[in-house]
ROSESE-784987 format. One record per residue (C-alpha): residue number from 1; residue in three letters; x, y, z. Coordinates in steps of 0.02 Angstrom, whole numbers, plus 50000, padded with zeros to 5 digits. Example, Ala and Ser with C-alpha at 12.3 -4.5 7.8 and 13.67 -1.06 7.14 Angstrom:
% residues 2
+-----+--------+-------+-------+-------+
| num | residu |  east | north |    up |
+-----+--------+-------+-------+-------+
|   1 |    ALA | 50615 | 49775 | 50390 |
|   2 |    SER | 50684 | 49947 | 50357 |
+-----+--------+-------+-------+-------+
***
This chain:
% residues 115
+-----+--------+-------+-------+-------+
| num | residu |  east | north |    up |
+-----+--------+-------+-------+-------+
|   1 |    UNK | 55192 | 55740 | 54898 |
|   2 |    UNK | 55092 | 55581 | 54947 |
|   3 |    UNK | 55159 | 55429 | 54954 |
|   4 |    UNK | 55009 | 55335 | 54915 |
|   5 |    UNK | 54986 | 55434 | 54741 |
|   6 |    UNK | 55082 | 55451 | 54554 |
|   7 |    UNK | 55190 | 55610 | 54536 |
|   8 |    UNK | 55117 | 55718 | 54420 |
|   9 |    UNK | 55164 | 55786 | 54277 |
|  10 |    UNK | 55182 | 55960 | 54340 |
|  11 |    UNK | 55279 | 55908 | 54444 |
|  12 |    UNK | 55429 | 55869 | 54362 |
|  13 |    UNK | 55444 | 56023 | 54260 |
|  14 |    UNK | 55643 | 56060 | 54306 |
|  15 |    UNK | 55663 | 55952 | 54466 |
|  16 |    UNK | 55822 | 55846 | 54456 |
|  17 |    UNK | 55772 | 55679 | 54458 |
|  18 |    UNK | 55863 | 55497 | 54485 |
|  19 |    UNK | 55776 | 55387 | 54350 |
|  20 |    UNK | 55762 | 55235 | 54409 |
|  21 |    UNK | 55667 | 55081 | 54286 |
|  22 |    UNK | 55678 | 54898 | 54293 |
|  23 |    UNK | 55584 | 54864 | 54137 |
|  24 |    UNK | 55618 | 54799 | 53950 |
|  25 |    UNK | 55645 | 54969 | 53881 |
|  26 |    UNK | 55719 | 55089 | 54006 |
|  27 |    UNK | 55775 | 55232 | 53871 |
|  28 |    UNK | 55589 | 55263 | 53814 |
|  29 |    UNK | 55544 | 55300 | 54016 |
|  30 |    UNK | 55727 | 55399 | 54044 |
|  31 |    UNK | 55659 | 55479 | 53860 |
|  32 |    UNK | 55470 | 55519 | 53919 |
|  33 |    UNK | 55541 | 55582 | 54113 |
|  34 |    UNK | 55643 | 55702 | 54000 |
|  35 |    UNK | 55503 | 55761 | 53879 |
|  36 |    UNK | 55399 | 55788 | 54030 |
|  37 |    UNK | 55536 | 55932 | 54090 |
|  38 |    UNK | 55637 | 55842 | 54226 |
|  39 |    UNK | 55828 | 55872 | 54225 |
|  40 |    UNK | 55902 | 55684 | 54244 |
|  41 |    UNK | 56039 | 55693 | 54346 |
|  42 |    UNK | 56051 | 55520 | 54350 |
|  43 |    UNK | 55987 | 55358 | 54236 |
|  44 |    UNK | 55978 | 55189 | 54328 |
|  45 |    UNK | 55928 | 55040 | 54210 |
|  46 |    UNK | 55899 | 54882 | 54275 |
|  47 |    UNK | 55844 | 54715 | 54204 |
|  48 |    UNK | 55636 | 54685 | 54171 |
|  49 |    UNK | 55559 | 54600 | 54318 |
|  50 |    UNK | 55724 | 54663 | 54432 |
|  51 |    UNK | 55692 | 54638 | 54627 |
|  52 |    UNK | 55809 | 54797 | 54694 |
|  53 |    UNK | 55887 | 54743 | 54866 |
|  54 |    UNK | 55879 | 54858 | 55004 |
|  55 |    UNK | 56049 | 54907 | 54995 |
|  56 |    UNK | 56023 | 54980 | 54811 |
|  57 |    UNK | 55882 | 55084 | 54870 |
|  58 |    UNK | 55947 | 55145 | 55019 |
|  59 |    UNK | 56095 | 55194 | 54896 |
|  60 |    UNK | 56005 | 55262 | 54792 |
|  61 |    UNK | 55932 | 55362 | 54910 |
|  62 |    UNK | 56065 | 55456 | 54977 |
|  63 |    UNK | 56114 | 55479 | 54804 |
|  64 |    UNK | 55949 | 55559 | 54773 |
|  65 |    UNK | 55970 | 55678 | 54941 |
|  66 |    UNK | 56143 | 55728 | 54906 |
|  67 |    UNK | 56102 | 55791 | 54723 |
|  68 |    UNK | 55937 | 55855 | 54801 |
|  69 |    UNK | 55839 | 55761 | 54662 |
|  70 |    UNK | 55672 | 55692 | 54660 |
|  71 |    UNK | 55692 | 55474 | 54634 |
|  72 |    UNK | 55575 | 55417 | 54509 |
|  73 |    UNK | 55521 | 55274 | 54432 |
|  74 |    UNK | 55395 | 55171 | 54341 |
|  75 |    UNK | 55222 | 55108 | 54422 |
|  76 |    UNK | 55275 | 54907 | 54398 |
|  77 |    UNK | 55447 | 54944 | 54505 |
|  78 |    UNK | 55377 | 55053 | 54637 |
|  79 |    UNK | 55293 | 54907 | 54696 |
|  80 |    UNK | 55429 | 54819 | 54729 |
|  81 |    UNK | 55537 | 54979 | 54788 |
|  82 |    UNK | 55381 | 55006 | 54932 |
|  83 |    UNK | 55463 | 54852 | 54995 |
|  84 |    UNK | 55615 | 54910 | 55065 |
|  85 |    UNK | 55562 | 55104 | 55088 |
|  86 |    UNK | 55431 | 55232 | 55103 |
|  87 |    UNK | 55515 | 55390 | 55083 |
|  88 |    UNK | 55420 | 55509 | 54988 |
|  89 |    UNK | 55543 | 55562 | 54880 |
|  90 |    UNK | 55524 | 55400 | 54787 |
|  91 |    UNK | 55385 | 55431 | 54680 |
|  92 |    UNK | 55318 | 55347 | 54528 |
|  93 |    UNK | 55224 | 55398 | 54346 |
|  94 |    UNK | 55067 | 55340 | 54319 |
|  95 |    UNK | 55048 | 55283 | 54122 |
|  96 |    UNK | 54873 | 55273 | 54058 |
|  97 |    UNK | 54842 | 55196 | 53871 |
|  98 |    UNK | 54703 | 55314 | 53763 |
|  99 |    UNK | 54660 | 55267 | 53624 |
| 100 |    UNK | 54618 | 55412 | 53491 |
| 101 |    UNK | 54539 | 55297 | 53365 |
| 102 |    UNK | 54483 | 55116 | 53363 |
| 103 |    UNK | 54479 | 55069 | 53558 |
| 104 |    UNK | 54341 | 54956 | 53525 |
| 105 |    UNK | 54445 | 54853 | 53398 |
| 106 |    UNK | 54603 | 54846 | 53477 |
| 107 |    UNK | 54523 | 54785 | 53630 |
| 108 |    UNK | 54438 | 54636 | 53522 |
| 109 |    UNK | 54587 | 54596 | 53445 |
| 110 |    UNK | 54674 | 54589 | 53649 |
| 111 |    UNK | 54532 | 54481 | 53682 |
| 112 |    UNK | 54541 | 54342 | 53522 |
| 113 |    UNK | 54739 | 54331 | 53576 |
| 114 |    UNK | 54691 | 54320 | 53772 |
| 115 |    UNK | 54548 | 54163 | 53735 |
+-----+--------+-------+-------+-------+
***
């Protein structure tokens, strides 16, 4: 896998995985990692906006080597995870928003509350 890119979905399809999310609602990411066909061995939930220390990752880490499992997180907290290691078996999930109807008013109504 490259470091530099999102894990895809395909992927995950029954690798054991380390969940790892530092955002305001870890369940529906440990839920979607799930749905997606991983086997979490492991859920780690942090606060939103949480700055991991390089202790905790290196931890985590091993953790992820000695269950053989994949670490993965969300896009915001592998920024901030890149700081303290590049080990490609941290990788990340991509989320894209489509819209299936009414893009062009949702975005309007993004842009009267953004003025």
């Amino acid at each position: 896998m490259d470091f530099e890119k999102s894990l895809e979905i395909e992927d995950l399809k029954g690798k054991n995985v380390i969940c790892i999310a530092g955002i305001a609602s870890p369940i529906s990411f440990f839920n979607m990692v799930e749905k997606l066909g991983a086997k979490i061995v492991r859920k780690v939930a942090y606060p939103d906006h949480y700055y991991f220390t390089k202790s905790e990752i290196e931890n985590l880490l091993k953790d992820a080597k000695d269950q053989d499992a994949l670490l993965v997180t969300t896009e915001k907290d592998i920024v901030k995870i890149r700081r303290y290691s590049v080990d490609n078996s941290i990788q990340y999930i991509e989320i894209d928003i489509d819209f299936y109807e009414n893009e062009d008013s949702v975005k309007e109504l993004i842009m009267k509350v953004m003025k």
